[in-house]
C-alpha positions in Angstrom: 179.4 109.5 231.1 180.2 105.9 230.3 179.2 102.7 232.2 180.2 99.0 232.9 177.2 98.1 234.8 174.9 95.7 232.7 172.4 94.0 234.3 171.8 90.5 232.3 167.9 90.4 231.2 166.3 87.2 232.2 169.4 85.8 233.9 168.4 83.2 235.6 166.0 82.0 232.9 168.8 81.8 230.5 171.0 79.5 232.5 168.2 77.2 233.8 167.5 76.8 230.1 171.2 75.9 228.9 171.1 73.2 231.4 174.5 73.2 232.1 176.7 70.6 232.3 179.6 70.9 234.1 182.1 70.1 231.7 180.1 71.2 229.2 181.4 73.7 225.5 179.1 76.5 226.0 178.9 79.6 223.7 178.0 83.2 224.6 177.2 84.9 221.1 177.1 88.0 223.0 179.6 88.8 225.6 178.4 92.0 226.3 180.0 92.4 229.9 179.7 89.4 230.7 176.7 88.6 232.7 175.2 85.7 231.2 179.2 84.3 230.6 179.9 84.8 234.2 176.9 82.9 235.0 177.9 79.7 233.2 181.3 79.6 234.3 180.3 79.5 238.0 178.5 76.2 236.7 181.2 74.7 235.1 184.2 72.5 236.5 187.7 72.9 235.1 187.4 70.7 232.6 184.1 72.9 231.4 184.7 75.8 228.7 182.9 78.9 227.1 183.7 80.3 224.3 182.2 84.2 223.6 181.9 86.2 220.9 181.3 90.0 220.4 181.5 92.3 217.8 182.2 95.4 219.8 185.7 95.5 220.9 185.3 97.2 223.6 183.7 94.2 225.0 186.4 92.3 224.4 189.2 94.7 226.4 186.1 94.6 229.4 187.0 90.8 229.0 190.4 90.8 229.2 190.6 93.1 232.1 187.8 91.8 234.1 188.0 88.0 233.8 190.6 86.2 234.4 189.6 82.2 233.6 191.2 79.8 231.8 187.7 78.5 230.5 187.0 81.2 229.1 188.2 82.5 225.5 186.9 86.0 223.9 186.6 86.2 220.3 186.2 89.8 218.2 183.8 88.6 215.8 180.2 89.3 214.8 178.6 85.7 215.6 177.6 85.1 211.9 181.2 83.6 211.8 180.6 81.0 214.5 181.1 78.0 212.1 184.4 78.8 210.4 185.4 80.0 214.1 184.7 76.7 215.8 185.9 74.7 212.9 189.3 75.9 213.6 189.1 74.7 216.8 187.7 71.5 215.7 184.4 72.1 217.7 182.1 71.5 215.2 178.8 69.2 216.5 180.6 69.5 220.4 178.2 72.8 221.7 176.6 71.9 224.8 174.6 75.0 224.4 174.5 78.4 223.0 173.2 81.8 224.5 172.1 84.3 221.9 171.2 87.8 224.0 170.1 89.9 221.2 169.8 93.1 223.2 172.1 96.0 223.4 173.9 96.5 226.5 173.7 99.1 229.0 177.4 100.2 228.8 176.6 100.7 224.8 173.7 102.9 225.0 174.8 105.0 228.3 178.3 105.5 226.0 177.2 108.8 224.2 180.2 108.3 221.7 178.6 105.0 220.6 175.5 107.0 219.4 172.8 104.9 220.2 170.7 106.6 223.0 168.4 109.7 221.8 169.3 110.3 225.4 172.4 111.4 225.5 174.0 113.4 222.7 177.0 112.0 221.0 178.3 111.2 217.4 175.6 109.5 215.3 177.5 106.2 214.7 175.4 103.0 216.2 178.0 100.8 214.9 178.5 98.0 217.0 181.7 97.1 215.3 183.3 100.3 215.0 186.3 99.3 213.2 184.6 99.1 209.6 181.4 99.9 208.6 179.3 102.7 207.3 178.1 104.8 210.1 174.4 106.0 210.5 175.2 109.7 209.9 176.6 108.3 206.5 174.4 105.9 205.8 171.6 109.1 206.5 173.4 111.6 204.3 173.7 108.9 201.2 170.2 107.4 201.2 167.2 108.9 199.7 164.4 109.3 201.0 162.6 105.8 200.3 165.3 104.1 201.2 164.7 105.7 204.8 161.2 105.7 205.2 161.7 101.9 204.0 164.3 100.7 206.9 162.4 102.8 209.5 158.9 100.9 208.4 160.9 97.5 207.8 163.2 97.5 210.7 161.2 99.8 213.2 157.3 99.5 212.2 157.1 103.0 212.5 153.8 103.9 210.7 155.2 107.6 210.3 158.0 106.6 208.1 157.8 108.3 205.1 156.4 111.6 207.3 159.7 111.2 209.2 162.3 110.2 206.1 161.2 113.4 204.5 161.9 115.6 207.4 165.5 114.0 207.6 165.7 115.2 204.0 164.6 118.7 204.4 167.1 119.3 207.3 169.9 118.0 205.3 168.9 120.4 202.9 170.7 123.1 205.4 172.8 121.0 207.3 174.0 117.6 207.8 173.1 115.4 210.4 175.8 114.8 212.9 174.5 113.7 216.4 172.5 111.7 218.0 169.7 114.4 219.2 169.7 116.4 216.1 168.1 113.2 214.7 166.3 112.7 217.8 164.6 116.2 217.7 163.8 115.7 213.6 161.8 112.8 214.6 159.9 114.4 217.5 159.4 117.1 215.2 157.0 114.9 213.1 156.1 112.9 216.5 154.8 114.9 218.9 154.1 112.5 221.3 153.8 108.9 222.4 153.0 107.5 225.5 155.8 105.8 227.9 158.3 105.8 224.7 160.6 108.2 223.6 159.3 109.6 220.1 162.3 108.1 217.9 162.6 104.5 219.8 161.1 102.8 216.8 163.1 105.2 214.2 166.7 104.8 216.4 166.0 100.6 216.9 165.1 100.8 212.9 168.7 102.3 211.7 171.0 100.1 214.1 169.2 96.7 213.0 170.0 97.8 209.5 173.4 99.7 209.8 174.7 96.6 211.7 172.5 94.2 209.9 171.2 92.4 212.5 168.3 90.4 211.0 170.3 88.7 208.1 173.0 88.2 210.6 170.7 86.4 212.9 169.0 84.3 210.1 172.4 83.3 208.9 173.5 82.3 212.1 170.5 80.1 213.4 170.9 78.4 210.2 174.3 77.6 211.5 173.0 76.1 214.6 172.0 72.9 214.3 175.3 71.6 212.8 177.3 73.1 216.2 175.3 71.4 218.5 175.9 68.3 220.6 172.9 65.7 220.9 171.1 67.5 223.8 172.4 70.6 223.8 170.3 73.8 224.1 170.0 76.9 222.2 168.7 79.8 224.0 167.8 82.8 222.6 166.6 86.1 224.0 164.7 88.8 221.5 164.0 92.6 221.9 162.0 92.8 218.9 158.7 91.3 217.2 160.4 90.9 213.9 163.9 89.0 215.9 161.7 86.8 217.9 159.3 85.5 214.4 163.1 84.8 213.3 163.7 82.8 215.9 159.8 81.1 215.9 159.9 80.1 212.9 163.1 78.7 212.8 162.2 76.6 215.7 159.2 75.9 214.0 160.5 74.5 210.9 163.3 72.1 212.8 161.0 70.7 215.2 157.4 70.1 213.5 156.6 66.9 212.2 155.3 67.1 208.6 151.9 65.8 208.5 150.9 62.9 206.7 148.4 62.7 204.2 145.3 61.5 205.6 144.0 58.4 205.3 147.4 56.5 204.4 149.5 54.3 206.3 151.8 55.6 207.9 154.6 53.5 210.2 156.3 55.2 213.0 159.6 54.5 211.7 158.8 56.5 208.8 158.5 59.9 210.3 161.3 62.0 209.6 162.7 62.7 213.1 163.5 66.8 213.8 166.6 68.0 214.6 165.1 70.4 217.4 162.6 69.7 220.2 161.0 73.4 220.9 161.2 73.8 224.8 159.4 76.8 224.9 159.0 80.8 225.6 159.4 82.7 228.6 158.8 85.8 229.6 160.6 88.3 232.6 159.2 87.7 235.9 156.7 90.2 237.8 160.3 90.9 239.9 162.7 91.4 236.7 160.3 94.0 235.1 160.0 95.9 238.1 163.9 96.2 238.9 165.4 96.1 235.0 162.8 97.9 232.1 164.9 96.8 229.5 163.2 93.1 230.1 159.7 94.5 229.4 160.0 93.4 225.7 162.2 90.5 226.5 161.3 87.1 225.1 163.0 83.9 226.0 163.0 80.9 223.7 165.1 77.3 223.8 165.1 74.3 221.8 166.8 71.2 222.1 169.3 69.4 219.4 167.9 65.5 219.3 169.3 62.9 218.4 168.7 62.9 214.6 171.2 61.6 212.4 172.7 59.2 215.1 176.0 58.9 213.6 176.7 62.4 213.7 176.3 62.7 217.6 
């Protein structure tokens, strides 16, 4: 059975931290259904715009039936092509803000044909584009073993990686691996149990990071970032995952600490280097959010601010 409702994690967090302006260029990286988009239209006046992105096209028809806004334009595109995207548009160093929701929506994982729930059974696929790609059921049928247990301990942290990659191989031995809880059951075969998670979260989160490559995307993107922006505009990111959020930290990190100087030497003001970000801050879901929505419980919030570095360029 298949689902529209999405609840946006952290909604009102991620909008307080855009700081809206009403005639502001915002971009939703991830459209999704259109929670957090919805949110910053209500914001904006008519001279205001967002601009959204998504991958999935399925999320794009939602769009196109469901909001009808002349602010708004949906683009079906992975957000690792943001730049060349907004350069057409002459947009480049005009962002009042951009809203990077990192988690997969509700409709996506309640889909069983999308085959990214160990909960219901379906096609093993966990393509979020599904118009080109390899799928996970042939990505599992032509790696070996190591490469398995290497993306499920890279991507996953699952310490039972190897234990786990060589039961994949020893079914396939027999059969193939074509659905979602035939891989499901392999893993809880080697996990028996684990408290309040599902034995193959880690393994299932592990092989759609890498079969959509989501961490090099993200990288590639943030680096992206700080060229798009307007002085003051905000970037707001929200993370699922330890090894997305250190992405995001240390980028943050690295484009708004000063260097320090050497001590003992004189040092002038005027000679610090300025940063391009200001880091704003983390947040987490509130005592309410994590009782109403789960899928916040491992939600992290962070934003930053573009300053006002390289004057001429603003």
């Amino acid at each position: 059975m298949t689902s529209n409702h999405h609840q946006s994690v952290m909604f009102d967090e991620s909008i307080e931290g855009l700081n809206v302006k009403n005639n502001g260029i915002y971009i939703d990286a991830t459209f999704g259904r259109g929670g957090h988009t919805r949110g910053i239209l209500d914001q904006l006046n008519q001279s205001g715009k967002v601009i959204a992105f998504d991958q999935d096209i399925g999320a794009v028809d939602y769009a196109k039936e469901n909001f009808n806004d002349d602010r708004l334009e949906v683009i079906h595109s992975a957000f690792v092509n943001m730049t060349e995207l907004l350069n057409k548009r002459g947009l480049i160093g005009k962002i009042d803000g951009i809203l990077m929701d990192l988690g997969v929506s509700s409709p996506q994982l309640d889909n069983a044909q999308r085959g990214f729930s160990f909960n219901h059974d379906g096609p093993l696929d966990m393509r979020m584009d599904q118009t080109q790609g390899m799928s996970a059921a042939q990505w599992l049928t032509s790696a070996n073993e190591t490469e398995i247990a290497d993306v499920l301990y890279q991507y996953g942290e699952e310490r039972k990686s190897r234990r786990i990659a060589s039961a994949i191989k020893r079914y396939q031995q027999d059969k193939s691996i074509d659905t979602t809880l035939q891989l499901a059951n392999i893993i809880a075969s080697v996990i028996k149990t684990q408290k309040n998670k599902h034995p193959a979260t880690r393994s299932f989160q592990a092989i759609r990071i890498f079969i959509n490559q989501e961490l090099k995307q993200l990288s590639e993107t943030l680096d992206q970032i700080i060229e798009l922006l307007a002085c003051g505009g905000r970037l707001v990111v929200i993370s699922f995952h330890s090894i997305e959020d250190r992405i995001v930290k240390q980028f943050i990190q690295k484009h708004s600490r000063q260097k320090q100087a050497p001590k003992g030497l004189p040092v002038m003001d005027s000679e610090f280097k300025k940063t391009a970000l200001k880091d704003l801050g983390k947040k987490f879901a509130s005592k309410e959010e994590l009782q109403t929505n789960k899928r916040s419980r491992s939600a992290i919030l962070r934003t930053a601010q573009r300053t006002e570095l390289e004057m001429e360029k603003c």
